[in-house]
C-alpha positions as CSV (number, residue, x, y, z in Angstrom):
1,X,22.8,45.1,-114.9
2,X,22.3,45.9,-111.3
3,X,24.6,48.9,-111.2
4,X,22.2,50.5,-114.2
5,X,19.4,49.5,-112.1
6,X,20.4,51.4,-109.2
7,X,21.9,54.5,-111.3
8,X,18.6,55.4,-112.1
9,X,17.4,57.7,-109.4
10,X,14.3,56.4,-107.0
11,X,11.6,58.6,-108.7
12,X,12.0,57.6,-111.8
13,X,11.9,54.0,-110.6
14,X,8.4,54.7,-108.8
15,X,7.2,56.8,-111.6
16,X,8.0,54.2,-114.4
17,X,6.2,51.5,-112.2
18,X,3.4,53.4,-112.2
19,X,3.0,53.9,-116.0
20,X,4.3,49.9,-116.1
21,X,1.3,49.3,-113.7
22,X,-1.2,50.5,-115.7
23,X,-0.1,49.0,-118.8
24,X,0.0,46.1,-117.2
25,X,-3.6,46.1,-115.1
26,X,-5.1,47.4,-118.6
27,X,-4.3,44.5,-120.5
28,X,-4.3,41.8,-117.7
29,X,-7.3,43.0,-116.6
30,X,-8.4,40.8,-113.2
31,X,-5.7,38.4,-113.7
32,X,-3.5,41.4,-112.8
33,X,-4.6,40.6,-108.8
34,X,-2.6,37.4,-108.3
35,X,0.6,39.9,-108.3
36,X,-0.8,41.9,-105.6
37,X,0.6,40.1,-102.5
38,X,4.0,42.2,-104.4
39,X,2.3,45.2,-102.9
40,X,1.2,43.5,-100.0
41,X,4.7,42.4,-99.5
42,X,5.8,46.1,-99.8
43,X,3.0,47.8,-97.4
44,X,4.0,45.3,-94.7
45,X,7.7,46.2,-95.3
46,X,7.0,49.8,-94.8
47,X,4.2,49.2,-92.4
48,X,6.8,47.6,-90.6
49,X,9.8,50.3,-90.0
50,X,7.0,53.3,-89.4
51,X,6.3,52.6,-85.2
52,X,9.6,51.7,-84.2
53,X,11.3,54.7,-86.6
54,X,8.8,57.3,-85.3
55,X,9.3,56.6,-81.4
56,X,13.0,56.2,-81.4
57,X,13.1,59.2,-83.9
58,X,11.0,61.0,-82.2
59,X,13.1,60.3,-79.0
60,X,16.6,61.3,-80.2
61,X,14.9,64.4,-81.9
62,X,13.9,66.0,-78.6
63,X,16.7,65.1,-76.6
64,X,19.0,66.8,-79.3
65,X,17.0,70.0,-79.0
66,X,18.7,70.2,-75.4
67,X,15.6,72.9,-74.4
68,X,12.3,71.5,-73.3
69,X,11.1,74.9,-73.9
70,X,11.7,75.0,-77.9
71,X,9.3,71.6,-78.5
72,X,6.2,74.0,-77.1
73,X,7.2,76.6,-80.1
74,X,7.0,73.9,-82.3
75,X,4.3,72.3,-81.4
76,X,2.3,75.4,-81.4
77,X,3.5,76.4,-84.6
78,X,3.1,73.0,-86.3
79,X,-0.5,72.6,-85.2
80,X,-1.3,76.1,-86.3
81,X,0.2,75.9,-89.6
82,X,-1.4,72.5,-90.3
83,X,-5.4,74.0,-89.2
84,X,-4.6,76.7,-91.5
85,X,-3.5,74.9,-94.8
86,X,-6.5,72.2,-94.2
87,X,-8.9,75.3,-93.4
88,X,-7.5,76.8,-96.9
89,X,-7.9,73.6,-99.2
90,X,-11.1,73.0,-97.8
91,X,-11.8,76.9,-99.1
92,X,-10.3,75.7,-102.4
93,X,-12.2,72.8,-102.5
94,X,-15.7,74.4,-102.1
95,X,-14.7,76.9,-104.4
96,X,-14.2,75.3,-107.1
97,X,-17.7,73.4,-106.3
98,X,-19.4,75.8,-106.3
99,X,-17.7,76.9,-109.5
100,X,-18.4,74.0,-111.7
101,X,-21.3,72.7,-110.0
102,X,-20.4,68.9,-110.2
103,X,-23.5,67.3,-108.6
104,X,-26.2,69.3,-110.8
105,X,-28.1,67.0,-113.2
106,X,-26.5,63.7,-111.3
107,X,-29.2,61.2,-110.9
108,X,-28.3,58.6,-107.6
109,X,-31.0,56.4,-109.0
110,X,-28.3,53.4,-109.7
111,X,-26.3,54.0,-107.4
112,X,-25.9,51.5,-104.4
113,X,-26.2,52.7,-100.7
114,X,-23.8,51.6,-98.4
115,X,-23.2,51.6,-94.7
116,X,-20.6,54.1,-93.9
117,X,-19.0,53.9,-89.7
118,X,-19.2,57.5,-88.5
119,X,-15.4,59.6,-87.7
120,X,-14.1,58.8,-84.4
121,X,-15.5,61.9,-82.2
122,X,-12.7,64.3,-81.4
123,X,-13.2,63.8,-77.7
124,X,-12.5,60.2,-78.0
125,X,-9.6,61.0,-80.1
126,X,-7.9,63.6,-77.9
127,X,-8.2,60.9,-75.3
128,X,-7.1,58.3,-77.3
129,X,-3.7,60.5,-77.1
130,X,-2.8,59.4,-73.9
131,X,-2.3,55.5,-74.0
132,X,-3.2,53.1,-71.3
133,X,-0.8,50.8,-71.6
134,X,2.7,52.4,-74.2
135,X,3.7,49.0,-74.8
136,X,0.0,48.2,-75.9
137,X,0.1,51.5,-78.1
138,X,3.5,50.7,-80.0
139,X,2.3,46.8,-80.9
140,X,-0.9,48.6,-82.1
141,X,0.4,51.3,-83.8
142,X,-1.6,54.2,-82.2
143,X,0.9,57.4,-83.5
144,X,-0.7,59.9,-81.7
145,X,-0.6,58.2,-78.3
146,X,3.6,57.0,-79.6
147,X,4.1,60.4,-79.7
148,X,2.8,61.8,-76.9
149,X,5.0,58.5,-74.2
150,X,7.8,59.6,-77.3
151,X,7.8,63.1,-76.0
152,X,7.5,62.4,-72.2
153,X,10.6,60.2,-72.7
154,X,12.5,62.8,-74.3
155,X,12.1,65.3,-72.2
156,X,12.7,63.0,-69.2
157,X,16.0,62.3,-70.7
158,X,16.7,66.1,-71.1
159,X,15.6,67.0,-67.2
160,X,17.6,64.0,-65.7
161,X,20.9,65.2,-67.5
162,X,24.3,62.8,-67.5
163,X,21.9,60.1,-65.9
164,X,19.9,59.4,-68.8
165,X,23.1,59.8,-71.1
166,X,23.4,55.7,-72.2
167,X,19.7,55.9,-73.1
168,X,19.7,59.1,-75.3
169,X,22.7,56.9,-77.5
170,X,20.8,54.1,-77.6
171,X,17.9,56.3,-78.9
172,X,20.1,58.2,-81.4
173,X,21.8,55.1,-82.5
174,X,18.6,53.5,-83.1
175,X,17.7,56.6,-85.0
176,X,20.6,55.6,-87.6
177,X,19.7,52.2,-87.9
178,X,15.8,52.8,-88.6
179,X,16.8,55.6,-91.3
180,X,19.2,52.7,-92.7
181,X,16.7,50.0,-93.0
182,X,14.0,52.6,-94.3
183,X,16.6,53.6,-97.3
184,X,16.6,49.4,-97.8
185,X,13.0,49.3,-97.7
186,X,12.8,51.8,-100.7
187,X,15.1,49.9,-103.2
188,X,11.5,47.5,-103.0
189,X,9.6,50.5,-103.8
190,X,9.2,50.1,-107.6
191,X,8.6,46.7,-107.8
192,X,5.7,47.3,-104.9
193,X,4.6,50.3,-106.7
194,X,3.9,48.3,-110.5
195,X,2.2,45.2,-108.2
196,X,-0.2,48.0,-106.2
197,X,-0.8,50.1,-109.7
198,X,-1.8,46.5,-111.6
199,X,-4.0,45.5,-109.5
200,X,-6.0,48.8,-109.1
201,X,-5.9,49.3,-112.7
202,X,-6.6,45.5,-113.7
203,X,-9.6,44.6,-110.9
204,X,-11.1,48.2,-110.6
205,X,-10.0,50.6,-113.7
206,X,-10.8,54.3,-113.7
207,X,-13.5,53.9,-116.5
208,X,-16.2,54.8,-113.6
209,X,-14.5,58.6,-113.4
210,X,-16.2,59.2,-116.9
211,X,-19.2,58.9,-115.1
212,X,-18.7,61.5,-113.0
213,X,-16.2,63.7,-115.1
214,X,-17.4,67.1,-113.0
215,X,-16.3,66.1,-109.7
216,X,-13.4,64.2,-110.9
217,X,-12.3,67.5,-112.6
218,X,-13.1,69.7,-109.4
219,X,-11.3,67.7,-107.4
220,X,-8.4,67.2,-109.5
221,X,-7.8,71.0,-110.4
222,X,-8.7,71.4,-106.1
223,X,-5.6,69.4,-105.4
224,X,-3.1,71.3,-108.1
225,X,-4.5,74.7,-107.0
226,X,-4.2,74.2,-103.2
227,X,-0.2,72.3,-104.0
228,X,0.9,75.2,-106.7
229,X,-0.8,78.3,-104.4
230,X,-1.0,77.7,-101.3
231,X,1.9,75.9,-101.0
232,X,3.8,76.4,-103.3
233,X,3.8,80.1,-103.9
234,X,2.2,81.4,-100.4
235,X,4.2,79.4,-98.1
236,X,7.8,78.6,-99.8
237,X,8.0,81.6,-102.6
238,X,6.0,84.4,-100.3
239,X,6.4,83.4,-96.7
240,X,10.1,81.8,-97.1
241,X,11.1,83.3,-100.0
242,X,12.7,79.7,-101.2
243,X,12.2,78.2,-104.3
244,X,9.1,76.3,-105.1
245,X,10.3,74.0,-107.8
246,X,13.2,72.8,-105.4
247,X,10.2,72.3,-102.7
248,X,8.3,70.3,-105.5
249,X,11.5,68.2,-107.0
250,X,12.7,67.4,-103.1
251,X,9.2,65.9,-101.8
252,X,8.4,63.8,-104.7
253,X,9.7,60.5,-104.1
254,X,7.5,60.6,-100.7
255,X,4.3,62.0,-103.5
256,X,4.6,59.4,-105.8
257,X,4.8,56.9,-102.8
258,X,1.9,58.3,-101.0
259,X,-0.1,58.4,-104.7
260,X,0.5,54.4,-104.6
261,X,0.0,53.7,-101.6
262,X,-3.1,56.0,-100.7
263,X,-1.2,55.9,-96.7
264,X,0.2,58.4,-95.2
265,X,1.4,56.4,-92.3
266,X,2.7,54.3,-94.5
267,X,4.5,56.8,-96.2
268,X,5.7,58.3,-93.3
269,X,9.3,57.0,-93.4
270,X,9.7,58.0,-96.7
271,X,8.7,61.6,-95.9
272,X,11.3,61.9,-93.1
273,X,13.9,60.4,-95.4
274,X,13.2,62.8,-98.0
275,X,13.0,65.6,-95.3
276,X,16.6,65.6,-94.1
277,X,18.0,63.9,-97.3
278,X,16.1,66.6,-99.5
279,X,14.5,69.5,-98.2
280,X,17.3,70.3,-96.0
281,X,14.7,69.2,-92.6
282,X,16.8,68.5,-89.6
283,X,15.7,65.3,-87.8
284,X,14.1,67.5,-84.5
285,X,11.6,68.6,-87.1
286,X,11.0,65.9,-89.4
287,X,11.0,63.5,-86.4
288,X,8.1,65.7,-84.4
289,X,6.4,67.4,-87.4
290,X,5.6,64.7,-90.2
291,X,4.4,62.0,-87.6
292,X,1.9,64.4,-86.4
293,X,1.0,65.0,-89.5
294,X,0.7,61.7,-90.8
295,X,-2.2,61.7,-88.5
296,X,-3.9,65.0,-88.1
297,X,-2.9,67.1,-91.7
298,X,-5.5,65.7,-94.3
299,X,-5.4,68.6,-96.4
300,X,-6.2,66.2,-99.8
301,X,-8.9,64.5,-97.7
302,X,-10.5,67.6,-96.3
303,X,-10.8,68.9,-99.8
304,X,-12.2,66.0,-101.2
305,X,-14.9,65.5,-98.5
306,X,-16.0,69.1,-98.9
307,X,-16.1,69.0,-102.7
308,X,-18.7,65.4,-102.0
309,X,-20.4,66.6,-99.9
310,X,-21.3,69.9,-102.0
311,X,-22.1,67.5,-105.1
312,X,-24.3,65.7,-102.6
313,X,-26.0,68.7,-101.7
314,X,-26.9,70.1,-105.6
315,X,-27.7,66.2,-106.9
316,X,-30.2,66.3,-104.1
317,X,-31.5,70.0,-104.2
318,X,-30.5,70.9,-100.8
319,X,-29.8,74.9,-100.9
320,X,-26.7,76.0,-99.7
321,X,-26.3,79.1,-98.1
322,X,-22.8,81.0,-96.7
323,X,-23.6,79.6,-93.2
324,X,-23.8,75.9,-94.5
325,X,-20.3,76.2,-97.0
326,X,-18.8,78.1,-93.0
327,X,-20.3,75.0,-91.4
328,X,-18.6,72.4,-94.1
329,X,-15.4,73.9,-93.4
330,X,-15.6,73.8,-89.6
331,X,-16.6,70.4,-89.6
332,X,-14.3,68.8,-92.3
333,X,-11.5,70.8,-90.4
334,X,-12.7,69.3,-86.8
335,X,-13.2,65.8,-87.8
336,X,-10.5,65.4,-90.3
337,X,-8.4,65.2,-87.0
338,X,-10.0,62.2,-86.2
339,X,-9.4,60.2,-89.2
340,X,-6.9,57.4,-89.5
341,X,-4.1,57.9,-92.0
342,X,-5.6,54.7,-94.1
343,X,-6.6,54.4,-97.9
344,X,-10.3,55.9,-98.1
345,X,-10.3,57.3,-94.9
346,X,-11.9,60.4,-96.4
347,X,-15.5,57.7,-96.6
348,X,-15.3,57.5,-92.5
349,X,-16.1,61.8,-92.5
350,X,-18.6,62.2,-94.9
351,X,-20.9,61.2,-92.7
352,X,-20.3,64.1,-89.7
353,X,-20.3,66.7,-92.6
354,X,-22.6,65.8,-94.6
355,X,-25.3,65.3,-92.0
356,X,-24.5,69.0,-90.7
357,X,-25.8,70.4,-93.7
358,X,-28.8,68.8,-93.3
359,X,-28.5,65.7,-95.3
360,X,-30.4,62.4,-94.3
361,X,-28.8,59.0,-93.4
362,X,-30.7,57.6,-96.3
363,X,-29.5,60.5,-98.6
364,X,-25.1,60.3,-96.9
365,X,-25.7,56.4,-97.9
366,X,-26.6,56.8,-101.5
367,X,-24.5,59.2,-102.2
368,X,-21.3,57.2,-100.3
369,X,-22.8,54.5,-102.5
370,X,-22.1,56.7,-105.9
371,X,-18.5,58.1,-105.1
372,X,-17.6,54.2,-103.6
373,X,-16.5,53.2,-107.4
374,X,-13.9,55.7,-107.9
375,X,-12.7,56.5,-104.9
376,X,-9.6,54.8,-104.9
377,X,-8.3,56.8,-107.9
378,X,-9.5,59.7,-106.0
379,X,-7.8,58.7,-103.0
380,X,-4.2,58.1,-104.3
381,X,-4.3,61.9,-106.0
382,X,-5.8,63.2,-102.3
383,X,-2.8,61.4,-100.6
384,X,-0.2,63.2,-102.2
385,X,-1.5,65.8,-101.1
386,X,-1.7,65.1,-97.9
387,X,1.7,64.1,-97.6
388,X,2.6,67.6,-99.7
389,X,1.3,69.4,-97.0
390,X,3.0,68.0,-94.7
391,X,6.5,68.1,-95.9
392,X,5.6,71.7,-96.5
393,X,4.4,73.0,-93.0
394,X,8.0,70.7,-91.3
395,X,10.3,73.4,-94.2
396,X,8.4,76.3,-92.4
397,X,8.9,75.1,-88.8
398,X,12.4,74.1,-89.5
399,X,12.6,77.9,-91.5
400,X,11.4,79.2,-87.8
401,X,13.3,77.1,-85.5
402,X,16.3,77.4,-87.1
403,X,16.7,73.9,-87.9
404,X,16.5,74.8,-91.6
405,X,19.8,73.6,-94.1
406,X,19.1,75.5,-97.2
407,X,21.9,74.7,-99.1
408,X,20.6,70.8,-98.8
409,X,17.1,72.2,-99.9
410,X,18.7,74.2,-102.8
411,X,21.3,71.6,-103.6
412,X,20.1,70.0,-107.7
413,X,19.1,66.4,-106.9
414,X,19.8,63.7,-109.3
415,X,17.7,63.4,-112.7
């Protein structure tokens, strides 16, 4: 029984928990929460591998590169590539709000205002880059201040030559047994993908979308738009000229986690699994690239805070001219950095954006209040996307660097 278990490939494990998990919240209903410490059981298991597999990753990735010159390419290029596609959803995103007009006719008289903490300024998080204390930052699980000691020890161990030798096999050993226990980690993932889908489905259902069947529309055909053209016939069919459908087929175990989980840090180890294993990613990429974008690549969340805060602005009347949709774009593209990669993150932005249009605090609370219902639904789709993007800017810097296998990428994976 176990050997059938185990034939089946991983994504159709996850993707039949899912449909399992719905059943199973729809007719359960609330009951369906007293199996969710399942996919609290799973999140910490993940949650678990993602600090220690990034830093000693990360680690191991540099020092293999041998050149401290070729991580400022790649940094350059990565952070370039991942303004641009979260500048080009956000375009998508408006768009198609502007298109269909979700928030006309939308009366926020029922709806409940809530308190919403404002983003993180991007000051505080550029500072926040450069820990105190790196111990202090690994045991809390700051990424972007992991990564920045990570580098510094890389490149440490590249400068000091033969010296630093025992610790660079340490690091790459380490590497190896992270990327083992990770693979362990996701033989749990069905059973902590049916728990997490229950429970949503059971306690919270997705009857509230009907209410708001426009912006549940833009926002869906937003997110298939920006995957299928931007990335998938832009960047891998135009700019690579690979195939998209072997793009789409290698980064979908790490989706169909990130669509359960609503995390992107806590799919992170499953994106740099699926990044060597399947896309062909060498680890000097995937180590550097997808951490980094775990935390600053929301291209999902952008989109979805521009398409709310648009409905905002036509439930309440405010006019909108091309200098306010410029000013949504800036904004959600600024302060999207400075969101954590946590389910509903996307609620800590509206705020900043919304107020730069003009909105008032009372107005940004009532209409946070109206999109609160469904946002999780919202906010598993948005995810995918997010980790989508991500797996598709580390293909084009590994394309760049030359730290690209495309016979892995085009290699036919297991149905």
């Amino acid at each position: 029984m176990l050997g059938v278990w185990f034939e089946i490939t991983l994504w159709k494990r996850i993707l039949g928990a899912l449909v399992l998990g719905v059943i199973i919240g729809a007719i359960w209903g609330p009951g369906s929460e007293s199996i969710g410490w399942i996919g609290d059981l799973f999140l910490r298991l993940i949650r678990m591998v993602v600090v220690p597999l990034v830093f000693v990753t990360l680690v191991a990735g540099v020092v293999s590169m041998g050149d401290p010159s070729k991580l400022g390419s790649l940094g350059v290029k990565t952070l370039a590539l991942y303004m641009a596609t979260t500048l080009a959803a956000i375009v998508i995103g408006l768009t198609m709000a502007v298109i269909l007009q979700p928030g006309v006719g939308v009366d926020f008289s029922t709806a409940t205002p809530t308190t919403v903490q404002e983003a993180m300024p991007l000051s505080d998080r550029l500072m926040d880059i450069v820990p105190i204390n790196p111990v202090a930052a690994l045991a809390d699980g700051n990424i972007l201040a992991i990564i920045f000691f990570a580098l510094l020890m890389g490149v440490s161990l590249l400068t000091i030559g033969e010296k630093g030798r025992p610790v660079a096999d340490l690091m790459d050993a380490s590497s190896e047994m992270m990327l083992k226990i990770t693979h362990w980690v996701m033989e749990v993932a069905p059973f902590g993908v049916l728990a997490l889908i229950a429970e949503m489905a059971g306690t919270k259902g997705v009857a509230a979308l009907y209410d708001v069947l426009a912006l549940v529309l833009a926002v869906v055909l937003s997110c298939l738009a920006h995957m299928i053209i931007v990335h998938g016939l832009l960047v891998m069919k135009t700019m690579l000229k690979l195939s998209p459908t072997s793009y789409f087929r290698g980064a979908r175990d790490a989706m169909l986690v990130a669509f359960s989980t609503s995390s992107s840090s806590a799919t992170l180890p499953v994106s740099m699994s699926v990044a060597e294993e399947n896309l062909g990613i060498s680890p000097v990429v995937a180590s550097t690239v997808l951490p980094l974008g775990a935390t600053i690549n929301m291209d999902g969340t952008a989109l979805y805070v521009g398409i709310v805060s648009v409905f905002a602005a036509q439930a309440f009347g405010v006019e909108l001219g091309l200098a306010d949709y410029a000013l949504i774009a800036g904004s959600t593209t600024l302060v999207s950095v400075g969101t954590a990669a946590v389910p509903s993150a996307s609620l800590f932005l509206m705020p900043a954006v919304m107020g730069a249009i003009g909105l008032s605090p009372e107005q940004i609370a009532m209409a946070v209040g109206f999109v609160l219902p469904f946002d999780r639904p919202l906010d598993m789709l948005r995810t995918s996307v997010n980790i989508g993007g991500d797996l598709s800017v580390a293909t084009t810097v590994a394309n760049w660097e030359g730290e690209f296998d495309k016979e892995v990428f085009d290699r036919p994976l297991k149905y």
